[in-house]
N, C-alpha and C positions, 0 to 999 in steps of 0.2 A: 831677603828684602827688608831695607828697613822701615820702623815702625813707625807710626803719626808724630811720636817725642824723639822721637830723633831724627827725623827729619826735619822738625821746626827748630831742634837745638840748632842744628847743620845749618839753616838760614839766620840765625839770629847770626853766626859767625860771620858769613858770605855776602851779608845782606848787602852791602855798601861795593865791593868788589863785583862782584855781580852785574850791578848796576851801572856801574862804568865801564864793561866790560863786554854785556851782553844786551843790555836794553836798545842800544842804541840800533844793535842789528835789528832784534825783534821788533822794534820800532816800524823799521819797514816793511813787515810783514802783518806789523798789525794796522795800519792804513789802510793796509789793501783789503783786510778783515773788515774791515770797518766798512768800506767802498763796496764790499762785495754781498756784506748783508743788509747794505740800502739804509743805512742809521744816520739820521738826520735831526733836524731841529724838532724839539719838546717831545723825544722818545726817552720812557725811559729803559735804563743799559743797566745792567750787574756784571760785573767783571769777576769772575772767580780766580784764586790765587793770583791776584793782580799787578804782583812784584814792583818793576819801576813804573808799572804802567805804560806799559807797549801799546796795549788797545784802549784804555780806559782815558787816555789824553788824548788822542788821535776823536775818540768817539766824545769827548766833553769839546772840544774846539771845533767838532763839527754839531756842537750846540745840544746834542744829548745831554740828559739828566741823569748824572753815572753816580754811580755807589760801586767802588771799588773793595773787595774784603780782601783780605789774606791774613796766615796763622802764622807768622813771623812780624811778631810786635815792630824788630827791627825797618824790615819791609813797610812796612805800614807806618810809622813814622816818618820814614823817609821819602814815599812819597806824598804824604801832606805837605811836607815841606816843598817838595817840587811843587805843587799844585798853588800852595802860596805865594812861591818864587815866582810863578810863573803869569800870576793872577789868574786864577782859574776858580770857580767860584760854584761854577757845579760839576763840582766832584767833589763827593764825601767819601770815606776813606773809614774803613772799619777792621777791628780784628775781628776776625771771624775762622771757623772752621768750616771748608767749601764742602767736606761731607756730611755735616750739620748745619745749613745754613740757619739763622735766626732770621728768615725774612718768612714774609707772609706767600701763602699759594698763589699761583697767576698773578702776579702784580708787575712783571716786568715785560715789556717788549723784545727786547734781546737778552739772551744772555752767555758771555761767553769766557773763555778761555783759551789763553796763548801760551805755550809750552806750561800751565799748569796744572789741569787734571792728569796730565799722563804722566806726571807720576807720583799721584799719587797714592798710596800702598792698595786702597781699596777705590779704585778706577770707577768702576761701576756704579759704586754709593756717589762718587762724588759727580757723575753724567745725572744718575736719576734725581739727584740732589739740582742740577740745574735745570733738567724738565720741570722739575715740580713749582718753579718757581717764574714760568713764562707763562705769559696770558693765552688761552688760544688762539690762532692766527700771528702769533707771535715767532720768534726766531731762536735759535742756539747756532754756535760760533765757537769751532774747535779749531786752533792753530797747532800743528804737531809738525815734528821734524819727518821727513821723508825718508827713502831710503839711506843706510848709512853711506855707499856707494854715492850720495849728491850732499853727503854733508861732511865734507872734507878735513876739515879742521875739527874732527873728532875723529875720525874714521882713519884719518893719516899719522893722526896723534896713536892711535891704537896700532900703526904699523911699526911706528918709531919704538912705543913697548915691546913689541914683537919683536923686533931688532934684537933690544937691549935685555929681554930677558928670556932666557932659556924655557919652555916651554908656555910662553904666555898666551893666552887666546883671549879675542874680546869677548866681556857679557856675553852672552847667548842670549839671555831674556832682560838687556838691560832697559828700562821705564825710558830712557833715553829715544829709543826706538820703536816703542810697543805700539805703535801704530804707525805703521809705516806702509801700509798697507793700506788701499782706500777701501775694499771692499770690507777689511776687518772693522775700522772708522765708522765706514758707513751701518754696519751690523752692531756692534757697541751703542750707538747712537739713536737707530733704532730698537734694540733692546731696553733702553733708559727712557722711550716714550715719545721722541720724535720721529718724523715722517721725512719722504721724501728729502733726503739728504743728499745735497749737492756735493761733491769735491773737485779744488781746483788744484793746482801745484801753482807755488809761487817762487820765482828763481834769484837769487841775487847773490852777489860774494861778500867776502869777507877778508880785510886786506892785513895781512900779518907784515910787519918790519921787519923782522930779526925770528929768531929760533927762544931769544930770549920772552920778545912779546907774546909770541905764542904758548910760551909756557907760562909766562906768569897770568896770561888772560885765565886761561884753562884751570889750573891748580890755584889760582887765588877765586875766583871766581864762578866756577862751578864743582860743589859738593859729588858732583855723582861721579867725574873726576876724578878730585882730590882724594877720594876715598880709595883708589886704585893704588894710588900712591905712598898715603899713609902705609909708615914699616917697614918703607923698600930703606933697603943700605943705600946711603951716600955713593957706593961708586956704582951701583944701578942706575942711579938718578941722571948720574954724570952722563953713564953713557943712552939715557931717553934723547938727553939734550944732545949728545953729541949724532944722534942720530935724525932729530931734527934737523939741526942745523945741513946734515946731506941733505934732506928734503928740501929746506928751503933755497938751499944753493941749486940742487938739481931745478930749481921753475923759476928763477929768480936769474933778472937782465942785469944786477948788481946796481942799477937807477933807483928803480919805483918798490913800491911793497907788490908783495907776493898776493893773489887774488884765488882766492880760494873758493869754487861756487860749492852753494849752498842753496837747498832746496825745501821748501814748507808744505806738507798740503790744507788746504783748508779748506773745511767743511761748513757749509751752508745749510741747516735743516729748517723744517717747521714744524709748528706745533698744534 
């Protein structure tokens, strides 16, 4: 697994590819995050690893007072700049490390995270690290990927490896998926100090053009990925792609992009 410094190196790289690549989905999973744990006008929100800000813009235009951190400078530049772009005026924006945060105890009403405590290296410091900073009667807010079986465009991408390389197998324990499971969510969750932990799934797709889109989504844009990749020979590579591209001809009417469902659950606790 890798370590805290290398996985921020990893995002300083990704930060901008990412972000046009992946937030946009996560976007729609963090409204409903937002919608599902009742966050409204002059509450205030902490967004842990808060990348393009999936939930931390979704919960400032529904008038929350957000402080977004995360420990990729790059990340965090970038979306200030959204935030400016966008005139958004409460949302602050911090580097911060989510399993040290520098914030004061109980001072927040929500506090959450979408695809980014899970993964990272020590899971646990970075949950009790967001207990400790929710008011009581306050809220926590985990968005995680579901099973791999509902998250296609990673799951299918792993088949296409499997194709192209002689004994490939996916992660077994890969942060990607490490909670994919509601009761294990809901047991982490409350281990870290929260109670009564709700979970709901959230369903929607993800529409690829080409075998080429799909790959450069994937390997420019997410580290956990790319890292699979890193080392393989040029004509491994060749043939991921060429095994993509069956898959996408196999679901694909040769009109529209290809729809690939994708699946979230997300957790509602209290504190």
């Amino acid at each position: 697994m890798a370590n805290l410094e290398q996985m921020q190196q990893a995002w300083e790289e990704y930060a901008e590819a990412y972000d046009k690549a992946i937030t946009p989905i996560s976007t729609r999973v963090g409204e409903e995050a937002v919608r599902a744990a009742g966050v409204g006008p002059g509450m205030r929100l902490l967004d842990i690893a808060a990348g393009g800000g999936a939930l931390s813009i979704p919960a400032a235009r529904g008038g929350a007072d957000v402080i977004a951190v995360d420990y990729s400078r790059a990340m965090v530049g970038l979306l200030q700049r959204k935030a400016r772009d966008m005139g958004i005026s409460n949302l602050e924006v911090r580097f911060m490390d989510g399993t040290a945060l520098e914030l004061e105890t109980a001072t927040f009403d929500v506090a959450c995270s979408a695809l980014g405590i899970m993964l990272f290296p020590d899971r646990a410091k970075g949950l009790r690290e967001m207990a400790r900073v929710v008011k009581p009667g306050g809220k926590g807010v985990m968005v995680v990927f579901a099973a791999p079986q509902r998250v296609l465009f990673i799951s299918l991408f792993f088949q296409a490896m499997a194709q192209a390389i002689p004994g490939f197998a996916p992660p077994q324990n890969s942060p990607l998926f490490c909670l994919q499971d509601m009761e294990q969510l809901r047991r982490e969750m409350t281990d870290a100090g929260f109670s009564d932990v709700q979970v709901q799934q959230f369903e929607t797709d993800l529409e690829v053009e080409s075998a080429d889109h799909w790959w450069n989504m994937l390997v420019s844009g997410a580290p956990a990925i790319a890292g699979l990749l890193r080392g393989l020979p040029e004509e491994r590579q060749r043939a991921i792609r060429s095994a993509l591209q069956q898959i996408v001809a196999a679901r694909s009417d040769g009109r529209t992009p290809v729809k690939l469902p994708l699946a979230f659950n997300i957790a509602v606790a209290a504190k």
